[in-house]
Backbone bond lengths (Angstrom), bond angles and torsions (degrees), N, CA, C in turn:
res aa  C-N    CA-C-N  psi(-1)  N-CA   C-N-CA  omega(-1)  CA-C   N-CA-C  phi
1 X - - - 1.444 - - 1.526 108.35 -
2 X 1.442 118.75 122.35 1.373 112.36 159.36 1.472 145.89 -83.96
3 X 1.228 122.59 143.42 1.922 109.78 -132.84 1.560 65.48 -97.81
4 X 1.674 93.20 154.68 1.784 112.45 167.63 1.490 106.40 -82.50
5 X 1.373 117.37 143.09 1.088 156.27 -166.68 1.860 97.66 -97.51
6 X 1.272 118.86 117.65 1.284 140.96 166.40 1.572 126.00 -68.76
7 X 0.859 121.92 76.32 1.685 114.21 -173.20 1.446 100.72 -83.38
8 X 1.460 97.54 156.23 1.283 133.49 -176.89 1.307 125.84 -99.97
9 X 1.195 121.16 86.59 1.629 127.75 -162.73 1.386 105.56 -99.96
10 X 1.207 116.56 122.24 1.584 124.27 169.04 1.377 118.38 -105.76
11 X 1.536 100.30 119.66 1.704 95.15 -172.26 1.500 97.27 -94.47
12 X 1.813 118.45 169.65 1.708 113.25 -173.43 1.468 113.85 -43.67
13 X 0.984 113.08 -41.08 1.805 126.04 -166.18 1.492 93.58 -66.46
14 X 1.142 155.71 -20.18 1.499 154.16 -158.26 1.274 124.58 -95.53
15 X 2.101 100.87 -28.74 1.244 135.15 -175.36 1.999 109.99 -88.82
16 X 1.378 94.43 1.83 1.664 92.22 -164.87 1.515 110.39 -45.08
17 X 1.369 129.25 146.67 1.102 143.22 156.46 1.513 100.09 98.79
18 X 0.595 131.97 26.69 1.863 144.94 -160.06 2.163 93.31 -105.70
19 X 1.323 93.58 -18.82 1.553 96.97 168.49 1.892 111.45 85.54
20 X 1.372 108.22 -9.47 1.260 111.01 -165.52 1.003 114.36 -109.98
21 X 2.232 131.34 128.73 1.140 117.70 -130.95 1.495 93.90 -95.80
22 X 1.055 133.14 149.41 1.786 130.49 166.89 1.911 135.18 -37.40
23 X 0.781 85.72 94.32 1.724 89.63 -168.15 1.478 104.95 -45.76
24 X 1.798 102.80 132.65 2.174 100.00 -178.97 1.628 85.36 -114.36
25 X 1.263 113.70 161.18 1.108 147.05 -169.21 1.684 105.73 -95.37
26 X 1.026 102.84 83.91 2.074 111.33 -176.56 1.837 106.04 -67.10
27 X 1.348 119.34 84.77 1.552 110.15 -161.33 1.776 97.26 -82.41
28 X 1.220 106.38 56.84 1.704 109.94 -174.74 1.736 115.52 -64.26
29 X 1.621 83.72 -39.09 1.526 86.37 -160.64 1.360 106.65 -101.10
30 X 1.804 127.37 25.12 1.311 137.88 162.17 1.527 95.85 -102.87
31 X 0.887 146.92 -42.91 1.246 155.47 -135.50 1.438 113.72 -95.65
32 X 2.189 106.82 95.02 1.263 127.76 -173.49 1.325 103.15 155.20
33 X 1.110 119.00 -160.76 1.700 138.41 -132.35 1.705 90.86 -130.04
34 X 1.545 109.25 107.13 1.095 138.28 -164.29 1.577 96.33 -88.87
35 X 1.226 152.84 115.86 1.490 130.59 157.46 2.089 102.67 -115.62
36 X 1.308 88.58 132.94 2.063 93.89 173.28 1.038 104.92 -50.94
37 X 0.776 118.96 143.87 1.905 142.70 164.54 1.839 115.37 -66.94
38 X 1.443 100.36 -26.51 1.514 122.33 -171.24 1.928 106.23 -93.39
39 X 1.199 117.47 82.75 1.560 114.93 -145.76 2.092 88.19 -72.00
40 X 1.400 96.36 -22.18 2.170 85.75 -179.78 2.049 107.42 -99.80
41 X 1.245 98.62 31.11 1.534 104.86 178.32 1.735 104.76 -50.82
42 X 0.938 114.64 137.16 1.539 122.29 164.86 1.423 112.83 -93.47
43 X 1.177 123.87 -17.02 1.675 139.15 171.81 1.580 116.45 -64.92
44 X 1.224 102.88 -148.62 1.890 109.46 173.09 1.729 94.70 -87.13
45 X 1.112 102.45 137.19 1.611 133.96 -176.66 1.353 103.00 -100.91
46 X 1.297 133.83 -28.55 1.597 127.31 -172.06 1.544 109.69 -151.58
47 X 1.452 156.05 137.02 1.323 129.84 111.87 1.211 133.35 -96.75
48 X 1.386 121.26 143.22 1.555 124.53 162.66 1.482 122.66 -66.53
49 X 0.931 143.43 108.52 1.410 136.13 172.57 1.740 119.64 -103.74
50 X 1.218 121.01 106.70 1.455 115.28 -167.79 1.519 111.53 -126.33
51 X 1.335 133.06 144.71 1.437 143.26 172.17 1.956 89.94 -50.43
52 X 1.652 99.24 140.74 1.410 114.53 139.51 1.506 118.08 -156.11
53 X 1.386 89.50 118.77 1.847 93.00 178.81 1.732 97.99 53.60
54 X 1.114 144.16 -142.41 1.170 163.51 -124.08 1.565 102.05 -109.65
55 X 1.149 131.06 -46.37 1.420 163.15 129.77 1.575 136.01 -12.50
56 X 0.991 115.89 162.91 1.776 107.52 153.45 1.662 96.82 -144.50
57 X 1.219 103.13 -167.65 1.483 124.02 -174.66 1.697 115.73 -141.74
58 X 1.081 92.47 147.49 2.167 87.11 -164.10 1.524 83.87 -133.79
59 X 1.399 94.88 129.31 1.622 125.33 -179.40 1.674 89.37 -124.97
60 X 1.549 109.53 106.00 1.069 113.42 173.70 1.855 105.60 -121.94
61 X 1.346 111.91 150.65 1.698 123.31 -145.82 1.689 91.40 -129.94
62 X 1.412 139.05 117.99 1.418 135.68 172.06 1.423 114.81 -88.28
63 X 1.343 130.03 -173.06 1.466 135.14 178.00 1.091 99.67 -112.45
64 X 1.672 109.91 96.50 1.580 124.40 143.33 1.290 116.11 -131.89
65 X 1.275 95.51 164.48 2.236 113.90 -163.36 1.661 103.36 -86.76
66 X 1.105 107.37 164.44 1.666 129.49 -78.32 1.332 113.45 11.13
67 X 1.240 109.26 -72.72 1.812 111.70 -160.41 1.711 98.65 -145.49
68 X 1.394 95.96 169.06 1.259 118.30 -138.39 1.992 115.21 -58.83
69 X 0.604 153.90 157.55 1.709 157.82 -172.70 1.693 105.26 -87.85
70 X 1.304 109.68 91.00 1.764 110.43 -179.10 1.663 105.76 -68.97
71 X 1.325 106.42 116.16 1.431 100.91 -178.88 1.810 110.99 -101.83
72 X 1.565 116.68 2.58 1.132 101.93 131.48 2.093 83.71 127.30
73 X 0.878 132.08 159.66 1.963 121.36 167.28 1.877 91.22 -101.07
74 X 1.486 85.93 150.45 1.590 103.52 -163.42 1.363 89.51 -145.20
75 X 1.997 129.41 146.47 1.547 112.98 -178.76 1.376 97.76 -70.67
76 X 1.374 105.48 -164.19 1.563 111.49 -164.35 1.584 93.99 -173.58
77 X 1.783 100.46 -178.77 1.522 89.13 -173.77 1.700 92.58 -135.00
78 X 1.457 105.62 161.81 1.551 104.32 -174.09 1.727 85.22 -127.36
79 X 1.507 95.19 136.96 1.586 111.99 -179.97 1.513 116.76 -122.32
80 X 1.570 113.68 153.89 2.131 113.44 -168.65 1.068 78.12 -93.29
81 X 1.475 96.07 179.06 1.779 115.70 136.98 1.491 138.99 -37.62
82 X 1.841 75.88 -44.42 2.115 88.42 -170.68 1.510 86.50 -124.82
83 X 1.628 70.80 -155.03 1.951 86.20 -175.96 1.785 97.67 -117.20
84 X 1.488 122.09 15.37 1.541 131.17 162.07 1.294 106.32 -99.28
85 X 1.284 118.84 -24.23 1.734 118.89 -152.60 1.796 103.14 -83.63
86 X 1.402 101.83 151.84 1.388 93.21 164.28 1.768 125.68 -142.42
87 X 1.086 92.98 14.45 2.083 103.20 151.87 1.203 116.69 -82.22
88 X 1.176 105.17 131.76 1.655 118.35 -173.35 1.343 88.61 -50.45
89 X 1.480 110.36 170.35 1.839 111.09 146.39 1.927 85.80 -145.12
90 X 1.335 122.88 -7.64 1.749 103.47 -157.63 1.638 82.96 -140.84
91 X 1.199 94.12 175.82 2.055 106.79 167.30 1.645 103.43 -178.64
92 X 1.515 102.02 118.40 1.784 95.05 147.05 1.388 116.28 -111.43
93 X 1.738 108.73 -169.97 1.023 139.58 -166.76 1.530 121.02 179.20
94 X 1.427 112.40 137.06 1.421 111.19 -169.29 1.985 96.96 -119.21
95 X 1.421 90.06 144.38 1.478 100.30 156.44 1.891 124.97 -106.12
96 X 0.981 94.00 -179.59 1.862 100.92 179.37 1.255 100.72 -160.81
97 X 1.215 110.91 104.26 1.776 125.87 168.67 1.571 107.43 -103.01
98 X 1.360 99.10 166.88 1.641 101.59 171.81 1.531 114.44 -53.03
99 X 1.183 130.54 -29.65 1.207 139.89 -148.97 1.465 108.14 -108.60
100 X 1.425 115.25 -46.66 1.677 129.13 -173.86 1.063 100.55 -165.00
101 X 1.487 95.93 175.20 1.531 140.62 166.01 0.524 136.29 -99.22
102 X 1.649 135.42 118.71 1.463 116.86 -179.21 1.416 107.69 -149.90
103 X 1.215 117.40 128.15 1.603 133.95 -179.96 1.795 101.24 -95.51
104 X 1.543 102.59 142.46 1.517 107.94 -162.83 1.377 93.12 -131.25
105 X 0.934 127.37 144.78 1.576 148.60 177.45 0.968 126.85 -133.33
106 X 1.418 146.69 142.31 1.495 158.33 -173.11 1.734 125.97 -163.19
107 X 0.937 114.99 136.62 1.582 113.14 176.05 1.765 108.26 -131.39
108 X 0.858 113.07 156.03 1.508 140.39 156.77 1.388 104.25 -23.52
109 X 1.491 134.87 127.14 1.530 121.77 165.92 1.426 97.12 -159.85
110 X 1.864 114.79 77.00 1.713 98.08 174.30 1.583 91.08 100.78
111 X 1.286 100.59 -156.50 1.418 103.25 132.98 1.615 146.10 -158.95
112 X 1.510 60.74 88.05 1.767 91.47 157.30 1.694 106.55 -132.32
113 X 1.708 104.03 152.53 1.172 121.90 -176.92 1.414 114.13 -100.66
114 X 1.545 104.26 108.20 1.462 97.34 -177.08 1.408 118.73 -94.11
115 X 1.577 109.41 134.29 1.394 111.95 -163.36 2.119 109.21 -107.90
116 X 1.326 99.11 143.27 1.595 86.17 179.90 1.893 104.40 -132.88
117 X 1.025 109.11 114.43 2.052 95.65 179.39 1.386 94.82 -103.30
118 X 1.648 101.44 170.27 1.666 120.62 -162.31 2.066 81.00 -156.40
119 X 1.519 89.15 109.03 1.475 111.23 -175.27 1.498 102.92 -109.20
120 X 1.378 127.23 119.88 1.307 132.38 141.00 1.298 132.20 -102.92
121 X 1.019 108.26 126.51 1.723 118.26 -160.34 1.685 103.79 -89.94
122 X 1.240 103.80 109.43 1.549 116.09 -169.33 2.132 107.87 -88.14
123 X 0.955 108.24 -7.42 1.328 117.47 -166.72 2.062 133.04 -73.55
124 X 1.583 90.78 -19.86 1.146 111.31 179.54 1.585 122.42 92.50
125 X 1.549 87.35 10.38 2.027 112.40 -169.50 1.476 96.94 -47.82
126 X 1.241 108.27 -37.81 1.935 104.20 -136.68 1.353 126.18 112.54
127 X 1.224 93.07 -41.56 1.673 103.85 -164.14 1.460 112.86 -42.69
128 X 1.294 118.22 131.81 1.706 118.49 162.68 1.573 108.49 -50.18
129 X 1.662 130.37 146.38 0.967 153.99 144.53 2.213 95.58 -34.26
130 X 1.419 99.41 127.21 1.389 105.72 -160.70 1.652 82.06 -118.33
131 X 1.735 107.00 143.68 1.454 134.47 168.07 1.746 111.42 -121.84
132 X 1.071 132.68 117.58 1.473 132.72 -174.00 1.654 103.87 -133.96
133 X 1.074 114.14 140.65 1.520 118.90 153.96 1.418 113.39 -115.00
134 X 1.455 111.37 161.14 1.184 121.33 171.71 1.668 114.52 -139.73
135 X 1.356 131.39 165.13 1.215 127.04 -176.35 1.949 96.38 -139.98
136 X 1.375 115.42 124.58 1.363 140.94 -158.86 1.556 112.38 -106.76
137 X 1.097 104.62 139.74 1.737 96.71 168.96 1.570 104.42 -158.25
138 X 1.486 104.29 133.84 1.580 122.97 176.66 1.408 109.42 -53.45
């Protein structure tokens, strides 16, 4: 049997005094008014993505009639490439409705913002656990 091997993970805080200042995440080039490309999407129809403090906030909008279902801006997180980099390229954010959950995801592609949610239906519906993508453009 081979014995497991223990790695050694250093998070920034572990590295103190190492002299090197903490890389922030500049979510510049997420940051604006997302509309689908897919104008009969049954999914999210819009997000907002905006700077706060350190942060942004995701105002994401679903497809319902008349017009669209405001599900409200919630913080969120803006992610690099690396762990030096500091242009966004990705961002989530989770919601909590009476009904479900759903954590939303998107990255950089071109440009367009590709969006992916992961829905669990907390309600006792039945409903299968829901996976959707979407593809966004400024």
């Amino acid at each position: 049997m081979t014995p497991k091997v223990a790695h050694d993970y250093k998070a920034p805080s572990h590295m103190a005094g190492t002299g090197a200042a903490p890389a922030v995440v500049t979510p510049a080039a997420l940051v604006g008014t997302w509309n689908n490309t897919d104008s009969a999407t049954r999914d999210l129809v819009k997000i907002v993505i905006a700077a706060a403090g350190s942060g942004i906030t995701v105002d994401a909008y679903g497809a319902c009639s008349p017009s669209p279902c405001v599900w409200g801006a919630v913080p969120g997180f803006a992610y690099a490439s690396n762990v030096s980099a500091t242009p966004a390229e990705a961002f989530s954010a989770q919601y909590t409705f009476s009904f479900a959950k759903v954590i939303v995801v998107g990255h950089l592609n071109g440009k367009f913002l590709d969006v992916e949610t992961f829905t669990v239906f907390t309600d006792g519906s039945g409903r299968s656990n829901l996976y959707t993508t979407d593809r966004m453009v400024k």
